[in-house]
N, C-alpha and C positions, 0 to 999 in steps of 0.2 A: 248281702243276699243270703240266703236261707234255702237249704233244699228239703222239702218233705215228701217222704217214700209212701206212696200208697200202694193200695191191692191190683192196681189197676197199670197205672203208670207217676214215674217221678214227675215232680211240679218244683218248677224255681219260681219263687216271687222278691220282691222286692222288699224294704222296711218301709213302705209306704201304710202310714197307717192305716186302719180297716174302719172307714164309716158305720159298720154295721159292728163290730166291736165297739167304737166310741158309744154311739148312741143305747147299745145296752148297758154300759159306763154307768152312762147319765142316767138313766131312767135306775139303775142300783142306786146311785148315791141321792136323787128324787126321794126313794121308798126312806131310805137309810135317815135323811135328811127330817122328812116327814115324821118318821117314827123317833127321832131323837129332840123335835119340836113339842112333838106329842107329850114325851117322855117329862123333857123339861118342867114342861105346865103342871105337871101332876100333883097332889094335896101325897100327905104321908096314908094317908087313910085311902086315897085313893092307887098309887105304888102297889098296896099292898090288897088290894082289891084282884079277888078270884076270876078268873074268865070262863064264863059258863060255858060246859063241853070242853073243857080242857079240864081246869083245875088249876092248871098252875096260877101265881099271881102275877100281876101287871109287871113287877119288878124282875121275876124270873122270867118269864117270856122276852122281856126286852135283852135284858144278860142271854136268852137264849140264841135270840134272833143275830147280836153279836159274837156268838161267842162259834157259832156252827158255819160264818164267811168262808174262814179257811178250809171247812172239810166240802162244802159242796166246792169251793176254785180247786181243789185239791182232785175232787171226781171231776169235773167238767176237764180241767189237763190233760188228765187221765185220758176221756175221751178226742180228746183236740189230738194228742200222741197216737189214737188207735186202737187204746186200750178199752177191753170193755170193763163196764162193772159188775162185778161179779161174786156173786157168796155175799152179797147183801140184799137186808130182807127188810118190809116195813118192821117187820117184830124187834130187831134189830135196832131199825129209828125212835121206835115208840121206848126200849128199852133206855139207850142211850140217853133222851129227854127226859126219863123218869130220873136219871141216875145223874143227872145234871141237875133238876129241880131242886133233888134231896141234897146235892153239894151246893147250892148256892141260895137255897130258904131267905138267908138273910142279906141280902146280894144289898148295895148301896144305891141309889138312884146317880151320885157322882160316879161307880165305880162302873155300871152297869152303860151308861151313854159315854164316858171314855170311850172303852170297850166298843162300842156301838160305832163310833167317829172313825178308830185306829181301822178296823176289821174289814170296815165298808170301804174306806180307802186303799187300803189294802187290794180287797178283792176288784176294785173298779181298775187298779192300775195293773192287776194280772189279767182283768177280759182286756185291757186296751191293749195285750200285748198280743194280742190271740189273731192271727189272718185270719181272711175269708173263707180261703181254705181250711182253717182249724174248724172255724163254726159251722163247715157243713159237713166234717167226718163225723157220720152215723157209725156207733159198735153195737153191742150188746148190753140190755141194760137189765140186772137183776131184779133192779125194785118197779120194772114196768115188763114182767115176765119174759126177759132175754127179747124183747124189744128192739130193733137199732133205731135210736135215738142220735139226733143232730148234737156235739155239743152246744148248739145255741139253741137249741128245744132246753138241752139241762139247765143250761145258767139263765133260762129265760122262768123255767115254771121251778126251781129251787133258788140258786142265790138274790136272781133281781125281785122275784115275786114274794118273796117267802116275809119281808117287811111291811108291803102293802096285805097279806091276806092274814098277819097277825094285828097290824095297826086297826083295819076292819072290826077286827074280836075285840079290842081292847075297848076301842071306843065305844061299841055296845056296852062293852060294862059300866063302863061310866056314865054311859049319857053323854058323850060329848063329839 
Protein backbone atom coordinates (compact mmCIF):
# COMPACT_ATOMS: atom_id res chain seq x y z
CA UNK A 1 0.00 0.00 0.00
CA UNK A 2 1.14 3.44 -0.70
CA UNK A 3 0.13 6.78 0.74
CA UNK A 4 0.09 9.89 -1.27
CA UNK A 5 -0.26 13.36 0.53
CA UNK A 6 -2.23 15.99 -1.41
CA UNK A 7 -3.30 19.60 -0.99
CA UNK A 8 -6.56 18.66 -0.09
CA UNK A 9 -6.53 15.44 1.79
CA UNK A 10 -4.32 11.91 2.27
CA UNK A 11 -5.45 8.95 -0.24
CA UNK A 12 -4.21 5.18 0.34
CA UNK A 13 -4.60 3.11 -2.63
CA UNK A 14 -3.51 -0.20 -3.33
CA UNK A 15 -0.68 -1.73 -6.05
CA UNK A 16 -3.46 -2.66 -8.11
CA UNK A 17 -2.54 -1.53 -11.37
CA UNK A 18 -3.98 1.50 -13.06
CA UNK A 19 -6.08 0.67 -16.52
CA UNK A 20 -5.56 4.22 -17.59
CA UNK A 21 -1.67 4.05 -16.80
CA UNK A 22 -1.48 0.57 -18.88
CA UNK A 23 -3.39 1.70 -21.69
CA UNK A 24 -1.26 5.05 -22.13
CA UNK A 25 1.78 2.22 -21.85
CA UNK A 26 0.55 0.85 -24.86
CA UNK A 27 -0.43 3.49 -27.03
CA UNK A 28 3.60 4.91 -26.11
CA UNK A 29 5.04 1.68 -27.12
CA UNK A 30 2.24 1.64 -30.40
CA UNK A 31 3.86 5.21 -31.45
CA UNK A 32 7.53 3.90 -30.43
CA UNK A 33 6.83 0.60 -32.20
CA UNK A 34 5.60 2.36 -35.33
CA UNK A 35 8.23 4.81 -35.46
CA UNK A 36 11.13 2.04 -35.10
CA UNK A 37 9.08 0.04 -38.11
CA UNK A 38 9.37 3.06 -39.90
CA UNK A 39 12.86 3.75 -39.09
CA UNK A 40 13.85 0.13 -40.01
CA UNK A 41 12.50 0.44 -43.58
CA UNK A 42 14.43 3.47 -44.32
CA UNK A 43 17.18 3.62 -47.66
CA UNK A 44 20.61 5.54 -46.39
CA UNK A 45 19.63 8.28 -48.54
CA UNK A 46 16.47 8.39 -47.11
CA UNK A 47 17.79 8.27 -42.91
CA UNK A 48 19.50 11.04 -43.94
CA UNK A 49 16.75 12.95 -45.56
CA UNK A 50 15.84 16.62 -44.00
CA UNK A 51 12.28 17.20 -42.60
CA UNK A 52 10.81 20.15 -43.91
CA UNK A 53 9.93 22.78 -41.08
CA UNK A 54 12.31 21.37 -38.91
CA UNK A 55 15.63 20.74 -40.45
CA UNK A 56 16.87 18.20 -38.70
CA UNK A 57 17.29 14.70 -40.68
CA UNK A 58 15.29 11.42 -40.44
CA UNK A 59 18.05 9.93 -38.53
CA UNK A 60 18.46 12.65 -35.83
CA UNK A 61 14.73 13.07 -35.23
CA UNK A 62 14.43 9.40 -34.69
CA UNK A 63 17.80 9.53 -32.09
CA UNK A 64 15.78 12.56 -30.81
CA UNK A 65 12.44 11.24 -30.36
CA UNK A 66 14.65 8.32 -28.27
CA UNK A 67 16.82 9.99 -26.71
CA UNK A 68 14.29 12.85 -24.88
CA UNK A 69 11.70 9.44 -23.12
CA UNK A 70 13.58 10.03 -20.05
CA UNK A 71 13.29 13.70 -19.61
CA UNK A 72 9.56 14.16 -20.46
CA UNK A 73 8.96 10.56 -17.66
CA UNK A 74 11.26 12.58 -15.63
CA UNK A 75 8.82 15.97 -15.77
CA UNK A 76 5.52 13.93 -15.92
CA UNK A 77 6.97 12.28 -11.91
CA UNK A 78 7.77 15.39 -11.35
CA UNK A 79 4.17 16.26 -11.80
CA UNK A 80 2.48 12.76 -10.53
CA UNK A 81 4.73 13.94 -6.90
CA UNK A 82 3.09 17.44 -7.11
CA UNK A 83 5.72 19.16 -8.36
CA UNK A 84 5.35 21.73 -10.78
CA UNK A 85 7.45 22.57 -13.82
CA UNK A 86 9.02 25.34 -13.53
CA UNK A 87 11.81 27.75 -15.13
CA UNK A 88 11.27 25.85 -18.38
CA UNK A 89 10.72 27.49 -21.56
CA UNK A 90 9.97 26.48 -25.21
CA UNK A 91 13.17 28.56 -25.99
CA UNK A 92 14.69 26.26 -23.69
CA UNK A 93 13.23 22.96 -25.73
CA UNK A 94 14.04 24.47 -29.06
CA UNK A 95 17.64 25.13 -27.61
CA UNK A 96 18.21 21.66 -26.23
CA UNK A 97 17.11 19.92 -29.88
CA UNK A 98 19.38 22.23 -31.66
CA UNK A 99 22.22 21.07 -29.29
CA UNK A 100 21.36 17.42 -29.64
CA UNK A 101 21.04 17.71 -33.52
CA UNK A 102 24.64 19.20 -33.63
CA UNK A 103 25.86 16.22 -31.06
CA UNK A 104 24.43 13.42 -33.02
CA UNK A 105 24.64 14.82 -37.10
CA UNK A 106 25.94 11.35 -37.61
CA UNK A 107 23.70 9.39 -35.34
CA UNK A 108 23.61 5.41 -36.89
CA UNK A 109 20.17 4.01 -38.07
CA UNK A 110 21.32 0.72 -35.50
CA UNK A 111 22.32 2.97 -32.86
CA UNK A 112 19.37 5.45 -33.16
CA UNK A 113 16.31 2.38 -32.93
CA UNK A 114 18.30 0.65 -30.10
CA UNK A 115 17.90 3.79 -28.40
CA UNK A 116 14.55 4.14 -29.62
CA UNK A 117 13.32 0.29 -28.21
CA UNK A 118 15.65 0.61 -24.66
CA UNK A 119 13.90 4.38 -23.90
CA UNK A 120 10.14 3.56 -25.00
CA UNK A 121 10.43 0.64 -22.74
CA UNK A 122 11.74 2.21 -20.30
CA UNK A 123 9.24 5.06 -20.25
CA UNK A 124 6.14 2.66 -20.79
CA UNK A 125 7.08 0.72 -17.56
CA UNK A 126 7.58 4.05 -15.48
CA UNK A 127 3.72 5.31 -16.75
CA UNK A 128 2.68 1.68 -15.70
CA UNK A 129 3.85 2.39 -12.42
CA UNK A 130 2.02 5.73 -12.02
CA UNK A 131 -1.85 5.47 -10.09
CA UNK A 132 -4.85 7.04 -11.00
CA UNK A 133 -4.21 9.16 -8.54
CA UNK A 134 -0.79 10.31 -9.98
CA UNK A 135 -2.50 10.93 -13.47
CA UNK A 136 -5.00 13.25 -12.32
CA UNK A 137 -2.47 15.50 -9.97
CA UNK A 138 -2.79 18.93 -11.89
CA UNK A 139 0.70 21.56 -10.78
CA UNK A 140 1.94 24.21 -12.50
CA UNK A 141 3.25 23.89 -15.87
CA UNK A 142 5.99 26.55 -17.28
CA UNK A 143 6.05 25.52 -20.97
CA UNK A 144 1.99 25.95 -20.89
CA UNK A 145 2.13 29.38 -19.03
CA UNK A 146 1.92 28.04 -15.19
CA UNK A 147 -1.03 26.20 -16.49
CA UNK A 148 -2.17 23.08 -14.00
CA UNK A 149 -1.76 20.33 -16.09
CA UNK A 150 -2.90 16.64 -15.28
CA UNK A 151 0.18 14.43 -15.29
CA UNK A 152 -1.77 12.29 -17.88
CA UNK A 153 -2.41 15.56 -20.08
CA UNK A 154 1.69 15.63 -19.94
CA UNK A 155 2.60 12.06 -20.80
CA UNK A 156 -0.36 12.11 -23.09
CA UNK A 157 0.53 15.30 -25.45
CA UNK A 158 4.77 14.89 -24.76
CA UNK A 159 6.06 11.26 -24.10
CA UNK A 160 3.11 9.14 -25.85
CA UNK A 161 2.29 11.65 -28.71
CA UNK A 162 5.72 13.06 -29.44
CA UNK A 163 6.52 9.56 -31.91
CA UNK A 164 3.26 9.63 -33.65
CA UNK A 165 3.51 13.63 -34.47
CA UNK A 166 7.37 13.11 -35.58
CA UNK A 167 6.69 9.78 -37.47
CA UNK A 168 3.64 12.01 -39.27
CA UNK A 169 6.75 14.75 -40.46
CA UNK A 170 8.90 11.99 -41.48
CA UNK A 171 6.85 10.31 -43.68
CA UNK A 172 5.84 13.34 -45.62
CA UNK A 173 9.47 13.44 -46.32
CA UNK A 174 9.59 10.48 -47.81
CA UNK A 175 6.70 9.83 -49.47
CA UNK A 176 5.88 6.94 -47.56
Amino acid sequence: MTTTQTSRQTTTSTSTPSQRANALADRLEQGAQALAAFATSLTEAEWTTRVPHDGRTIGVTVHHVASIYPLEIELAQAIAAGNPVAGVSWDDVHALNAKHAQENAAITKDTAIDLLRTNSAAAAAAIRALTDEQLERATPNSLYSDAPLTCQFFIEDHAMRHSYHHLARMRKAVGK
